[in-house]
PyMOL commands that place a pseudoatom at each C-alpha (Angstrom):
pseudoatom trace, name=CA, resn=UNK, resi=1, chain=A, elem=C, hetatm=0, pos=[0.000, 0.000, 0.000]
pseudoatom trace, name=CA, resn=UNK, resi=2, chain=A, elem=C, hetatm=0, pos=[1.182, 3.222, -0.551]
pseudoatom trace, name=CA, resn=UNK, resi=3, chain=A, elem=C, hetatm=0, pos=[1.363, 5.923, 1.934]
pseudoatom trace, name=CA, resn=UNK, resi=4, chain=A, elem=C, hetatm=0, pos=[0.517, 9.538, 1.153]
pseudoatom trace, name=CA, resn=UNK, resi=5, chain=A, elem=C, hetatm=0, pos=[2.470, 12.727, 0.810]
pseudoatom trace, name=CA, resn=UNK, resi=6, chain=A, elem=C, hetatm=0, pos=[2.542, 14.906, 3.912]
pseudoatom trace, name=CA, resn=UNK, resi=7, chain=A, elem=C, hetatm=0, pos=[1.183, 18.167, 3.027]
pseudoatom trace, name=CA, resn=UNK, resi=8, chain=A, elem=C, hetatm=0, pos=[3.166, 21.090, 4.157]
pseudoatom trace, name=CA, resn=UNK, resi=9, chain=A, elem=C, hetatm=0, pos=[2.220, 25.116, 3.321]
pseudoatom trace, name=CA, resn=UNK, resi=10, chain=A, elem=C, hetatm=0, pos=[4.108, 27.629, 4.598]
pseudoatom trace, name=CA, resn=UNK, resi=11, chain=A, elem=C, hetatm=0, pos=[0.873, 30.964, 5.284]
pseudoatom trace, name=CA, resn=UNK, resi=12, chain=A, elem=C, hetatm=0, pos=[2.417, 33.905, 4.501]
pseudoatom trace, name=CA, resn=UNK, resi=13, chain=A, elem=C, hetatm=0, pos=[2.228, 36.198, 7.725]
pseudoatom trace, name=CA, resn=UNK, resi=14, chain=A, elem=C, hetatm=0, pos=[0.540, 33.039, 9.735]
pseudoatom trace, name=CA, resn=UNK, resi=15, chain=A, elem=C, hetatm=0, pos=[1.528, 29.690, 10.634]
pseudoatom trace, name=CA, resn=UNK, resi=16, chain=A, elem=C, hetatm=0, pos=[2.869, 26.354, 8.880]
pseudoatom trace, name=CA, resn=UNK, resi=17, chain=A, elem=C, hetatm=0, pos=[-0.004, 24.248, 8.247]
pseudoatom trace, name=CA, resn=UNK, resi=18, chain=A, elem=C, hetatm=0, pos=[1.031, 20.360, 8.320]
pseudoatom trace, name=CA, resn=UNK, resi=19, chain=A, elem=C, hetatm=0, pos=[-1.563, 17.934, 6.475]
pseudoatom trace, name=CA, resn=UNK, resi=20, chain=A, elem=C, hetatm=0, pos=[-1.520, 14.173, 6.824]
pseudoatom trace, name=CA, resn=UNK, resi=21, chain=A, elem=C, hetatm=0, pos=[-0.271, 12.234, 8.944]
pseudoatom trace, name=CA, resn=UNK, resi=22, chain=A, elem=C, hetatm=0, pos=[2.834, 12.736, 10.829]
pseudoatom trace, name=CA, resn=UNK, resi=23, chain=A, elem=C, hetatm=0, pos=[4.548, 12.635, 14.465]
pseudoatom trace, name=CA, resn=UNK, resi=24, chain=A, elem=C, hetatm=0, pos=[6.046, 15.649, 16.526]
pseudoatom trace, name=CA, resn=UNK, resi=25, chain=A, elem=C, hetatm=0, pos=[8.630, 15.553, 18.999]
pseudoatom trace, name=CA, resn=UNK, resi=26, chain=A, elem=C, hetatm=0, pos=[7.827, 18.140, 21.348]
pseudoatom trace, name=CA, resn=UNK, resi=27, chain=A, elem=C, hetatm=0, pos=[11.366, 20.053, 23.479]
pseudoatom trace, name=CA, resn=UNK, resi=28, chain=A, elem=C, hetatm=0, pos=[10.651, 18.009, 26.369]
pseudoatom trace, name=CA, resn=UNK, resi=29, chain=A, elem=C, hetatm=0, pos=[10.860, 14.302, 23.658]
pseudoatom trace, name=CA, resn=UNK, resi=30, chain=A, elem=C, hetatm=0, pos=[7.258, 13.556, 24.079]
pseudoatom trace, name=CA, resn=UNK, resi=31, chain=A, elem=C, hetatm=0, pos=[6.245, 12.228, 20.934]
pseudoatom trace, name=CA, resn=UNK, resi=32, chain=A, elem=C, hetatm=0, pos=[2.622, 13.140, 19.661]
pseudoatom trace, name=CA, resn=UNK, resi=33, chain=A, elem=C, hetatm=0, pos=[0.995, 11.317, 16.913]
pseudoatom trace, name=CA, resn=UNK, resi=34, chain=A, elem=C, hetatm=0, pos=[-0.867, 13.581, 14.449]
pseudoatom trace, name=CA, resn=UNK, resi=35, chain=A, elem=C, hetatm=0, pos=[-3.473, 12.936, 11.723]
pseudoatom trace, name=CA, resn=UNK, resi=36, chain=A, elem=C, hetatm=0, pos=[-5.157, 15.595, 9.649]
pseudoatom trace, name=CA, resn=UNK, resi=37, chain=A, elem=C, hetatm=0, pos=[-4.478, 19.437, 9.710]
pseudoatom trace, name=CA, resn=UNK, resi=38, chain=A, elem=C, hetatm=0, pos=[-2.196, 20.535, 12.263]
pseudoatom trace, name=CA, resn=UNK, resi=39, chain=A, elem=C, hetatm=0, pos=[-0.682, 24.809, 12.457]
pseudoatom trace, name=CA, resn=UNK, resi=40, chain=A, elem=C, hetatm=0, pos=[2.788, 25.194, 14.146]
pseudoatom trace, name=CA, resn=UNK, resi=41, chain=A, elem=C, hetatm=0, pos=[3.577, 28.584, 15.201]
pseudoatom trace, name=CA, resn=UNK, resi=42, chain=A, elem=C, hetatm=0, pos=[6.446, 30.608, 13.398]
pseudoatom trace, name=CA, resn=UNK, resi=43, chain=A, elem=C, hetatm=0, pos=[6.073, 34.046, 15.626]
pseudoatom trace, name=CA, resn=UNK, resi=44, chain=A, elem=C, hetatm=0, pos=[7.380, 32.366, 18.521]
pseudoatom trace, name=CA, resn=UNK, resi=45, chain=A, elem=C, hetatm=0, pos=[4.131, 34.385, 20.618]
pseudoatom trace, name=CA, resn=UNK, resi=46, chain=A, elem=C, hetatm=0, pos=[1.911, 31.770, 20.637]
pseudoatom trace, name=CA, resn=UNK, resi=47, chain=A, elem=C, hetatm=0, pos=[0.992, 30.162, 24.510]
pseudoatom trace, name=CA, resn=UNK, resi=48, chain=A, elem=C, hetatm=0, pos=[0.253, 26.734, 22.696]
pseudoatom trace, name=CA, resn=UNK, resi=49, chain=A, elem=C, hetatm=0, pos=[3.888, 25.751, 21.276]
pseudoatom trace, name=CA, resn=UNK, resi=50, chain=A, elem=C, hetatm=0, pos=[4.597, 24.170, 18.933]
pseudoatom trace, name=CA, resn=UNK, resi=51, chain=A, elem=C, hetatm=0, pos=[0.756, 24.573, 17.983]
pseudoatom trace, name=CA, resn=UNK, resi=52, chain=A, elem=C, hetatm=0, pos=[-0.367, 27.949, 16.603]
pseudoatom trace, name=CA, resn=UNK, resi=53, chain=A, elem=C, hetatm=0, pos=[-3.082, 29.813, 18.796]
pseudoatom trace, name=CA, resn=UNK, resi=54, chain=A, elem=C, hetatm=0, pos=[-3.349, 33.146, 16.369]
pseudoatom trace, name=CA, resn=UNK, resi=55, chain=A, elem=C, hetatm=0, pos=[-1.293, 34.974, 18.726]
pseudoatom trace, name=CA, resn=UNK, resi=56, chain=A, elem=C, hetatm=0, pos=[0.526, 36.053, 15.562]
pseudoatom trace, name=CA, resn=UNK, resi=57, chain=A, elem=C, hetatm=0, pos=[-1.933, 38.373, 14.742]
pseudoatom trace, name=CA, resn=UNK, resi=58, chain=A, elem=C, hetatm=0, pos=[-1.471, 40.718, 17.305]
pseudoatom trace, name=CA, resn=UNK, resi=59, chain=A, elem=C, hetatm=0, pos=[2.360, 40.258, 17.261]
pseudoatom trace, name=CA, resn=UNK, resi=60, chain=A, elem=C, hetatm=0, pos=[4.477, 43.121, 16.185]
pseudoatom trace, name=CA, resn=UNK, resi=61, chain=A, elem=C, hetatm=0, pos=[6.948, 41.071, 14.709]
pseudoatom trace, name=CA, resn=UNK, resi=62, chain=A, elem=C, hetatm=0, pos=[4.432, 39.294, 12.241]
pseudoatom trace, name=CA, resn=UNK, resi=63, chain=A, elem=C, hetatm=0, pos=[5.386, 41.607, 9.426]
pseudoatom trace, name=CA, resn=UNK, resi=64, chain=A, elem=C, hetatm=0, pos=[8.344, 39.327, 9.233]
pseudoatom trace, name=CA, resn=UNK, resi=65, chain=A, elem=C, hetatm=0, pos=[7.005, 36.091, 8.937]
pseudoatom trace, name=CA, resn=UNK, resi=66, chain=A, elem=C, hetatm=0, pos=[7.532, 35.083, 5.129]
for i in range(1, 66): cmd.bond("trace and resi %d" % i, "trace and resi %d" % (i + 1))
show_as sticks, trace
zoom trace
């Protein structure tokens, strides 16, 4: 069987959006498995890491995210 592609789309001022299914190794090594749509924070702001909670829309910084 083949598996499918893991999506991956980089928002332009917003978050990476992952799409499939995947694991993530969180700072502290717990591993989480994922299926489906997941957003990781890029503004570093967010109170949810490595998860985006939108905090990136009242960041400052945001202007920068590319």
């Amino acid at each position: 069987m083949q598996q499918e592609k893991t999506k991956v789309v980089v928002l332009s001022q917003g978050p990476v959006i992952l799409e499939g299914s995947f694991e993530i190794t969180n700072i502290d090594g717990r591993v989480e498995e994922k299926e489906g749509k997941v957003a990781l924070c890029r503004c570093g702001f967010s109170k949810n890491k490595p998860y985006c909670d939108g905090a990136h829309k009242a960041c400052p910084s945001t202007g920068l995210l590319m």
